[in-house]
One Martini backbone bead per residue (centre of mass of N, CA, C, O) as a GRO file, in nm:
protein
  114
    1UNK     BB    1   0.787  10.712   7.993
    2UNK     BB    2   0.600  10.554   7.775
    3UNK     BB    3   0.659  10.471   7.404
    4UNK     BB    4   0.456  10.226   7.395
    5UNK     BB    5   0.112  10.315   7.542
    6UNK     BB    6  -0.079  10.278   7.289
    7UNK     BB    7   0.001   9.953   7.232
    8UNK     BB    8  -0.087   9.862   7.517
    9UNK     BB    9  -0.375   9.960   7.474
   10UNK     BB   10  -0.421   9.809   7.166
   11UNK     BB   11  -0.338   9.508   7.309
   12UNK     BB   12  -0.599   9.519   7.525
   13UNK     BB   13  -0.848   9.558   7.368
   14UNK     BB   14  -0.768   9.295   7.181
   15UNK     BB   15  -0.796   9.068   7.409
   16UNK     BB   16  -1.078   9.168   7.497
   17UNK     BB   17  -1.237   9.085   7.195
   18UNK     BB   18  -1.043   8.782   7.231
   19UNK     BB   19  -1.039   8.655   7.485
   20UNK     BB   20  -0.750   8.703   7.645
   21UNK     BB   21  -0.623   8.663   7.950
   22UNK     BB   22  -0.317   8.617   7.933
   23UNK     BB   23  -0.247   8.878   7.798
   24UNK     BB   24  -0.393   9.089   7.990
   25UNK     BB   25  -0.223   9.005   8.237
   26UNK     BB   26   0.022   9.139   8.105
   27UNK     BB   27  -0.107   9.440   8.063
   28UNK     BB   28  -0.200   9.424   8.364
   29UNK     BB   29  -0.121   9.503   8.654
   30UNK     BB   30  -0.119   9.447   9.019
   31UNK     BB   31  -0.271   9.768   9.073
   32UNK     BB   32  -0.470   9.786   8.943
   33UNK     BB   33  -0.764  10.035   8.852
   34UNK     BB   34  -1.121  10.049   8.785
   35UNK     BB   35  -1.335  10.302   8.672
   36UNK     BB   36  -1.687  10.341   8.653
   37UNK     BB   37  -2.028  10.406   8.682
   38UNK     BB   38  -2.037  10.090   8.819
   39UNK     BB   39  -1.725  10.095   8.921
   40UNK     BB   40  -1.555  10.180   9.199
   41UNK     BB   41  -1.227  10.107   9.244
   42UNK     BB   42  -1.136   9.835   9.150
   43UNK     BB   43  -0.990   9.544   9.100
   44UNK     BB   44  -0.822   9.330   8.922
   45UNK     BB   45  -1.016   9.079   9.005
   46UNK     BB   46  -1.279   9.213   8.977
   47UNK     BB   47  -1.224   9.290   8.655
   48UNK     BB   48  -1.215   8.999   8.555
   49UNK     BB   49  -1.490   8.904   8.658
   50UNK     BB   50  -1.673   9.168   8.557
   51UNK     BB   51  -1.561   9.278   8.278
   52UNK     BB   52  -1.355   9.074   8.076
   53UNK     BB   53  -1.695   8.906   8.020
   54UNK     BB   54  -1.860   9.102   7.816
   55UNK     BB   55  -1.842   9.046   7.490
   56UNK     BB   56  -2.077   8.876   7.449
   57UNK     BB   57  -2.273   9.151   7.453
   58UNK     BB   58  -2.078   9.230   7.150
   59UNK     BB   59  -2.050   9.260   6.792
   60UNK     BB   60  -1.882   9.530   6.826
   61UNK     BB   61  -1.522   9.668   6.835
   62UNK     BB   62  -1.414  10.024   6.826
   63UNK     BB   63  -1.127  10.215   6.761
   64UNK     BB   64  -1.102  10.562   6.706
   65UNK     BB   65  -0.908  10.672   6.963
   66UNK     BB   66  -0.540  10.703   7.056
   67UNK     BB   67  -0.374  10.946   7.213
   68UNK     BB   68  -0.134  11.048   7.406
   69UNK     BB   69   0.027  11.185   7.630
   70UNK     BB   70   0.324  11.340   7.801
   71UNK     BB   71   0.241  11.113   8.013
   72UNK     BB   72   0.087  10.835   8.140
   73UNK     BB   73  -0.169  10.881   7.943
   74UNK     BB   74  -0.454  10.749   7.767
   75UNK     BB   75  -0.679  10.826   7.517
   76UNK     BB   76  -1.006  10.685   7.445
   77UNK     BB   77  -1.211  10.597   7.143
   78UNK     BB   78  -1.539  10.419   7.155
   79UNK     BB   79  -1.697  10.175   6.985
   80UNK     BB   80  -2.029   9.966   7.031
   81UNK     BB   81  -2.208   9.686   6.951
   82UNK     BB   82  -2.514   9.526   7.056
   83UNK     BB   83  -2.669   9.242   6.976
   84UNK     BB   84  -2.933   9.428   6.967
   85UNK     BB   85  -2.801   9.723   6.768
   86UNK     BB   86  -2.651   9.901   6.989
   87UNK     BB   87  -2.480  10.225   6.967
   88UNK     BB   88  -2.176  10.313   7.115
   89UNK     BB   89  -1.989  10.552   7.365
   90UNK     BB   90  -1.644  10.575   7.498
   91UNK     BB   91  -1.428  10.672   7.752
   92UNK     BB   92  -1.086  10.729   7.833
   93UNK     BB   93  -0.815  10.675   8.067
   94UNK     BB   94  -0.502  10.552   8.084
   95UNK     BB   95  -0.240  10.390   8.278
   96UNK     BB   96   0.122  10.366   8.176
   97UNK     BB   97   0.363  10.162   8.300
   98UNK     BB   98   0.587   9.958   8.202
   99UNK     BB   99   0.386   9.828   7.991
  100UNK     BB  100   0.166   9.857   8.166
  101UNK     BB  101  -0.172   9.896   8.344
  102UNK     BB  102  -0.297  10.087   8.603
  103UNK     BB  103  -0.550  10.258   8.479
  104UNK     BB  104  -0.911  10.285   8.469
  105UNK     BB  105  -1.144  10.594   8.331
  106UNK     BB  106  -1.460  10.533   8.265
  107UNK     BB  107  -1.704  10.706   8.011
  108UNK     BB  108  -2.020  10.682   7.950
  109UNK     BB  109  -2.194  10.718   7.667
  110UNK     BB  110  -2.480  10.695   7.446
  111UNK     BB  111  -2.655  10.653   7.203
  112UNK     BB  112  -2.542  10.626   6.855
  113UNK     BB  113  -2.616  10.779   6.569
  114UNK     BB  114  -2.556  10.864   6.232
   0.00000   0.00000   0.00000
């Protein structure tokens, strides 16, 4: 068990939010696997390719909560603004080992209005 799991968590979509995917490519495996409703599991070049050049889509990205559980995986929930104005939730959850990010499971939840 990874015990800096929730750190790799948040220095990963950290990147994502600066676009540094030299950081990224460092904190996801080579085996990574991605899956959300529009990706069904995904290759890590894939996920470079079609997901992680997607920030400029978003006015804000913000994480609410990031988990650990007790085995390799975090889960997270994050809010973001679309430059739109439309502000959405997703959780996710991470598998992390060895300090690499090995799998991501995305769940897109709806339009958030407060």
């Amino acid at each position: 068990m990874d015990v800096n799991k929730a750190g790799t968590v948040r220095a990963c979509f950290e990147s994502y939010v600066r676009q540094d995917r030299d950081r990224a490519e460092r904190l996801i495996g080579d085996s990574f696997v991605f899956t959300s409703p529009q990706d069904d599991h995904i290759d890590r070049a894939a996920y470079f390719e079609r997901c992680f050049p997607t920030m400029g889509r978003l006015r804000r990205h913000e994480l609410l909560h990031v988990t650990p559980t007790d085995g390799d995986d975090v889960f997270v929930l994050y809010e973001y603004e679309l430059t739109t104005g439309e502000v959405f939730r997703n959780a996710e959850v991470l598998t992390v080992r060895d300090g690499q990010i090995e799998e991501a499971q995305v769940f897109f939840g709806g339009r958030f209005d407060d």
